[in-house]
N, C-alpha and C positions, 0 to 999 in steps of 0.2 A: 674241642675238635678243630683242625685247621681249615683253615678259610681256606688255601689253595684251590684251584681248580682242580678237576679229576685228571686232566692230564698232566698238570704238576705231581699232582700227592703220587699217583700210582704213572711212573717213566714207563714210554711204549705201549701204553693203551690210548688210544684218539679218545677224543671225547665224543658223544653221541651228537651231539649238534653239526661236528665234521664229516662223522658220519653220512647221516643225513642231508648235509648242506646241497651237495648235490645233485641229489633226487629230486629235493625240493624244487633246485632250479631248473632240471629238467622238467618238469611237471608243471610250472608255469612258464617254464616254454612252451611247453605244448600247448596250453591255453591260449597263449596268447597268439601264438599261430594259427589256433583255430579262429579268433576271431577276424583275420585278414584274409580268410579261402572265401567269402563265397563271393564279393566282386568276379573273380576268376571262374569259378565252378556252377556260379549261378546264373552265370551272366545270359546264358542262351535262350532262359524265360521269359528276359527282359526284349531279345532283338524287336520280337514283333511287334510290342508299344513303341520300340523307337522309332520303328520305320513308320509307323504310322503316325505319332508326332511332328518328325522331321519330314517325312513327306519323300526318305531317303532311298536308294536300293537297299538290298541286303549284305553286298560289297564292300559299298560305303558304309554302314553302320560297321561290318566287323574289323574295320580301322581302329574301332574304339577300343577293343581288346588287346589288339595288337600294339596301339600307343602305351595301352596301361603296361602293357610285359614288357614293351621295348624300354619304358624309363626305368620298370619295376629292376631289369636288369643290365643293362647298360648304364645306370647310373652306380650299379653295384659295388666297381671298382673303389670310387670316392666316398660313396658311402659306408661302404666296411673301414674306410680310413676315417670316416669321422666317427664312428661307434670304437674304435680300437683308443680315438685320442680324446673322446669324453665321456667313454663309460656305455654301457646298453641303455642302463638306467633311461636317461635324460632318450636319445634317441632313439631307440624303442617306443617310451612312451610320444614321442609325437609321432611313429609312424602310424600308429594305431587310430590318433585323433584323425589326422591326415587322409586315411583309409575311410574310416565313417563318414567323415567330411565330403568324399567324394560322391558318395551316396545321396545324402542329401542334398547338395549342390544340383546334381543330375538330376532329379524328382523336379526338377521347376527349366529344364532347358526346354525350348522350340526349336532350334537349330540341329542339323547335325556336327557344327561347329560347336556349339554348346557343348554338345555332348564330348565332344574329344575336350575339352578345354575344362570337363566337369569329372567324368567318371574316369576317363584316359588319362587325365592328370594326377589330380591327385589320387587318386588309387596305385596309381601305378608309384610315386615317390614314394607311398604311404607303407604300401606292402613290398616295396624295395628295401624300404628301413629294414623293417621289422625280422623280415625273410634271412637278408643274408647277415644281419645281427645274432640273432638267435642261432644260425645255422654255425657261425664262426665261434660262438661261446661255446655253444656244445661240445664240438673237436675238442676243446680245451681241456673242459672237465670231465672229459669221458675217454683222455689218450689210450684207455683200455679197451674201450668199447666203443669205438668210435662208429660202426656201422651200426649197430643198437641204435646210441644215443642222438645222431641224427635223423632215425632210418623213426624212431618216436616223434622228434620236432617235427619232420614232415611229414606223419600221418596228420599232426595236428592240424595241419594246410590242408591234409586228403580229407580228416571227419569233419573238419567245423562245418561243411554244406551238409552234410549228414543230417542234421540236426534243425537244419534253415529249411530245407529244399523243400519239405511237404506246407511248412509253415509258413512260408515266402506265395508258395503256390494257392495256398488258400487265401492267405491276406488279400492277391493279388484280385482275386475272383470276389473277391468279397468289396474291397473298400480302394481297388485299384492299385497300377504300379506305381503310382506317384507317393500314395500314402504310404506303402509298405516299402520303400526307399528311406523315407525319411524315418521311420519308425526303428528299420534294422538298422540303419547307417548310425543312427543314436545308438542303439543296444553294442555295436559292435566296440564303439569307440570307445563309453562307460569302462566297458568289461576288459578290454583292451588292455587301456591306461592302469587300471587298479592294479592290474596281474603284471604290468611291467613296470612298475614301479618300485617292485619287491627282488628284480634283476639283480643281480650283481657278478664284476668277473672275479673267478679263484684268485689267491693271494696266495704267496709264501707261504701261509697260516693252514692254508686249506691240502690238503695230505694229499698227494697224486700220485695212480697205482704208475704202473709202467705201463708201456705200449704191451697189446696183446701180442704171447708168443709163438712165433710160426708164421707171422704175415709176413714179406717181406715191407719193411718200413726204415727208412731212413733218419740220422741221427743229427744230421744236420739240418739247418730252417734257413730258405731260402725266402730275398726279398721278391716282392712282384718282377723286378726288372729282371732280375737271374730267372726266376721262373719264367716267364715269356721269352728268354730264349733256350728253353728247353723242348725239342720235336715231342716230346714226352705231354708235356701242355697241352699242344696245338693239336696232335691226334686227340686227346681227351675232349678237346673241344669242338675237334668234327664230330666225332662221336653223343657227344652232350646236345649238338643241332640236328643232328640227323634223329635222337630219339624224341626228343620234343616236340620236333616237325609233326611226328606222326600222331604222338597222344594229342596236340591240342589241333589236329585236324580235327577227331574227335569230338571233343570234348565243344570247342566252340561251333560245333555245324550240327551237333548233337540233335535240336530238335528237327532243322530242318531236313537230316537225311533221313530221320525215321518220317516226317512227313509224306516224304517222295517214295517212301516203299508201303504207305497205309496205314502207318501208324500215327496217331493224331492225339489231340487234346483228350478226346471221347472215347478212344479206345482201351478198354480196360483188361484185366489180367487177373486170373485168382491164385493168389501168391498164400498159401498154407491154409485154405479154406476161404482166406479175405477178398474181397475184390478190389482190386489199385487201378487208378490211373498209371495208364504203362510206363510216358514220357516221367514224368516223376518218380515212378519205381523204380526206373531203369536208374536215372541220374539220382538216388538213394543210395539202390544197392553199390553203385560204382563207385560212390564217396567210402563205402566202408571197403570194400575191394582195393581203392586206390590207398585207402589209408592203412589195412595189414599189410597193405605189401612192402610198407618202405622201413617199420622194425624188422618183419620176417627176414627179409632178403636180405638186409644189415645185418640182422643176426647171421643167418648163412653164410655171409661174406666175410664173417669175423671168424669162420673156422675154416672153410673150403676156399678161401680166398676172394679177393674182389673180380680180378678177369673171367673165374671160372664162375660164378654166380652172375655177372654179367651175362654169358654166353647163354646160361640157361633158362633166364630170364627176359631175354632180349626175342630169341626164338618161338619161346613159349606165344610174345605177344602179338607175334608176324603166327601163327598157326588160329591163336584166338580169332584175330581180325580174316582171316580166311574161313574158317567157319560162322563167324557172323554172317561175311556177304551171301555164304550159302542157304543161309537160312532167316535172309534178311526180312520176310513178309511173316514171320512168326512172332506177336508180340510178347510172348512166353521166353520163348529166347533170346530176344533181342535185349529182354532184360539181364537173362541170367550171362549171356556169349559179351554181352557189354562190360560186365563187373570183371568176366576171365580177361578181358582188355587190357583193364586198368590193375589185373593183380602182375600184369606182364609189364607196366608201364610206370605206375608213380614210385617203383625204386630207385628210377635214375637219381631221384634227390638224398637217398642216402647213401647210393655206391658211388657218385663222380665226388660227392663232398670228401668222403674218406678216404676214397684214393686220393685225390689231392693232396693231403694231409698226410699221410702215407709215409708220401711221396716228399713234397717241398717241405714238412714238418709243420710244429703249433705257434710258432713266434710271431707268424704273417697270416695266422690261415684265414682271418674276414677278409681281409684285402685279397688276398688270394682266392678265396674263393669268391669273392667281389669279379675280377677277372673272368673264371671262370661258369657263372650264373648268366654270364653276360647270353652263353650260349642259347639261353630259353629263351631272348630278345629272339634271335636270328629265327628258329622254331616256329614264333608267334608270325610272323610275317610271312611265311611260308606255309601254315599251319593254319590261322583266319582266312584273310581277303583274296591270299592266292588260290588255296582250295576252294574260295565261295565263285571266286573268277573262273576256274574250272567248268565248275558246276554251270556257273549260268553259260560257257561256251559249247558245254557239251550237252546239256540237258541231265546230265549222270552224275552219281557221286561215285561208282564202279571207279572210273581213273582214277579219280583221290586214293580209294580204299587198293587199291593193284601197288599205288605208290608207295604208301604204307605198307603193307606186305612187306615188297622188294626192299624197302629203308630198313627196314626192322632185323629181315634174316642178314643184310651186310655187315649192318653194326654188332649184333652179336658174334660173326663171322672176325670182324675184327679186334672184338674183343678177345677170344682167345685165339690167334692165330697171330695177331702185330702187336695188341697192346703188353700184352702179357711178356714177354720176352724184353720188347724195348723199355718197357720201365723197370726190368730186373736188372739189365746193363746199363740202365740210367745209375741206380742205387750202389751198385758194384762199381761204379767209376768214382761217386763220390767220394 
């Protein structure tokens, strides 16, 4: 019998391993994604230890999130240029050490300096790696399915709290935040490391369909510098701040707005005969809400286009946040109207990556989309401390939530009405 390989012996059948190969690596993409979300997604359990630790407001403590997003993506530029010139492998795997690190670092500060120089820090480097690593391989091996294949990676970001949030919450009640810091910040890093260690980018070797047909998408691959002077860019990236503004208003002021409307540590919920703690159901359900929405609407986007699934997506999460406020004192809905939030909201991470991609093409897309991520920096700053600043000026979260709204219906507004057009005659000129 011949030794050959199967794709020797038998010309034009792949071999099942290439088959395969990049499922697999999507799939530990996703893992490993998940183990870098709950820094970000859990964070809002932890404020009240810190403030009570450091002795701090609640302004000043939400700097710490906003440090962690602003390195996590403003450093993204650089750091997609060092995963593109040494592999995911090697940087991956420290972003992930660097991320747990941050955790347990944090579990031992008294300052609220500590705290930005412990959890803001390294988390933010850590889950910068990792995020727009992962997020730049996938375009790669998925030039078919590119709103899929990333719209997967970042669910893995939406579910990994999924998983933590009820378990975090208990720990915390039970053996405090200090233990259950250093306990996940270990678990996360472990798991992390092992799962990106097994990375690798496609090769010649590895079979790559074609770009999906009917998108408009471009044949050429443009560097960072060509792309940043394209208006095509810069609208996506107004657009990329203006939608992040409003989710991580959300999401980092999470407990405290449901506090100031009645809803608390002790107020419970009976969710399918069960009785839940609300603030924890709520920040559950919304991790699995946030995490279908970003294959679903990838998927959508990869048949009905990306402006027009944008548009319907965007709207949808300016009408959710409007029926929340209206029925903000109901812990029943604050659960289920929170999760319709976030199915309106965590697809931006799989429609701006693949329009990107699209658009400038796969040669540059970490670095590119490094550029581009930067936008969730801007988000977080507008999105934490400024909202909590609000808040303590007006005594109301009502402005923040009106803000949101109004950001929400423009951006989908713009999305099919400016973006859609200018990046068809972007492609057309090329």
């Amino acid at each position: 019998m011949s030794s050959l390989p199967l794709a020797q012996a038998l010309p034009g059948v792949a071999p099942l391993s290439k088959v395969r190969a990049r499922w697999m690596q999507l799939l530990l993409g996703f893992v490993v994604m998940m183990t870098i979300s709950s820094p970000q997604y859990v964070w809002t359990l932890f404020t009240g230890d810190f403030m009570r630790t450091t002795g701090a407001r609640l302004s000043d403590v939400q700097w710490t999130i906003t440090l962690m997003i602003v390195l996590q993506t403003w450093l993204a530029p650089a750091q997609g240029y060092l995963v593109e010139r040494f592999g995911p492998r090697r940087l991956v795997g420290l972003g992930t050490v660097l991320s747990g690190l941050g955790w347990i670092a944090s579990s031992r500060i008294e300052t609220v300096t500590g705290l930005y120089l412990t959890y803001g820090l390294f988390c933010g480097l850590g889950t910068g790696i990792v995020y727009v690593g992962i997020v730049g391989l996938m375009v790669r091996w998925f030039p078919d399915r590119r709103g899929f294949a990333t719209g997967i990676v970042a669910a893995g970001y939406g579910f990994g709290a999924i998983f933590s949030t009820f378990p975090i919450d208990t720990m915390m009640k039970s053996s405090g935040y200090q233990a259950t810091l250093e306990t996940f910040g270990t678990i996360f890093a472990v798991v992390g490391l092992l799962a990106a260690l097994l990375l690798r980018a496609p090769t010649a070797l590895d079979s790559a369909p074609a770009a999906a047909a009917g998108l408009p998408s471009g044949t050429k691959s443009y560097a960072p510098a060509q792309m940043l002077r394209s208006p095509v860019f810069w609208l996506m990236f107004l657009m990329f701040s203006i939608m992040s503004t409003g989710g991580l208003m959300v999401i980092t002021q999470f407990k405290s707005f449901a506090q100031s409307f009645g809803i608390d540590g002790k107020t419970m919920v009976s969710i399918a005969g069960v009785g839940m703690a609300a603030i924890p159901a709520a920040l559950t359900f919304d991790r699995i809400t946030n995490g279908l929405t970003r294959p679903f609407f990838g998927w959508v986007s990869d048949r009905i286009g990306r402006e027009n699934t944008m548009g319907i997506a965007f709207l949808l999460e300016g009408c959710a946040i409007g029926l929340l406020v209206a029925n903000r004192s109901d812990p029943l809905l604050l659960v289920v109207l929170s999760g319709l939030v976030f199915f309106g909201w965590g697809e931006i991470f799989s429609l701006f990556p693949a329009t990107l991609t699209d658009t400038f093409g796969p040669e540059h897309a970490t670095t590119n989309y490094g550029f581009l991520y930067m936008a969730q920096g801007v988000g977080s700053i507008l999105g934490a401390p400024v909202a909590a600043l609000i808040f303590e000026q007006t005594g109301s979260w009502l402005p923040v939530f009106y803000t949101i709204i109004a950001l929400d219906i423009a951006t989908g507004l713009l999305a099919l009405f400016v973006l859609k057009g200018l990046r068809r005659r972007f492609l057309a000129a090329a």
